[in-house]
Residue, then its C-alpha position, 0 to 999 in steps of 0.5 A: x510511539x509508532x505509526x499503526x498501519x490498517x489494509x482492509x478489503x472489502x474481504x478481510x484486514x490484510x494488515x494492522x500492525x505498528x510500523x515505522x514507514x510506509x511508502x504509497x502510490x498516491x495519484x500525485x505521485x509516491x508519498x511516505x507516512x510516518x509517526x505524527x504525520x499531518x492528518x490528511x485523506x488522499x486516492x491511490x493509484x495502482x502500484x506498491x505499498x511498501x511497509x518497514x518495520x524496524x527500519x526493514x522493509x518488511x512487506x510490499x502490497x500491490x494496490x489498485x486504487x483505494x483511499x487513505x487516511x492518515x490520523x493521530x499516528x494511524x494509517x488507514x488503507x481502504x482498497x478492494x483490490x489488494x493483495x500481497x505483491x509475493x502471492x500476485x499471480x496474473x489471472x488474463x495478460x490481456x487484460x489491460x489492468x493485469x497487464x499494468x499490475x503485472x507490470x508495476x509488481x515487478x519493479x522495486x524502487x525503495x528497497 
């Protein structure tokens, strides 16, 4: 048995999937689901959702905030600035947040 992951957007489900891993960008800091993980609801900051399928890092999600909850081996990402961290492109550098984004989808910790 594994760990189903959801992103959902107000404009589509970018995932939904079963999964091994996924690594989030907690407002307290990073944290790791993985299949039975205690049910819990928590905030995102803005920075990387890393998702491992098979062992693999498989798909990384840059996220500007949202809600998670974690439930009978579901993980549930709500966030209405999501996006695939391969198809982000910064729409005005001058904005502070694309700023920060552009900034945080160029790292790669947990590779």
């Amino acid at each position: 048995m594994s760990l189903n992951l959801q992103i959902i957007s107000p404009e589509k489900t970018l995932f939904n999937d079963e999964i091994d891993l996924c690594i989030l960008p907690g407002i307290e800091g990073d944290f790791g689901v993985l299949k039975k993980h205690m049910p819990f609801l928590t905030t995102l900051r803005t920075g990387i959702a890393y998702v491992y399928k098979n062992n693999i890092l498989t798909e990384k999600f840059l996220v500007n905030g949202g809600v998670v909850e974690v439930l009978e081996n579901k993980c549930t990402i709500l966030s209405e600035d999501i996006v695939k961290s391969d198809e982000y492109h910064p729409s005005n550098v001058e904005n502070q947040i694309e700023k920060i984004k552009d900034k945080v989808v160029k790292k790669f910790y947990y590779s």
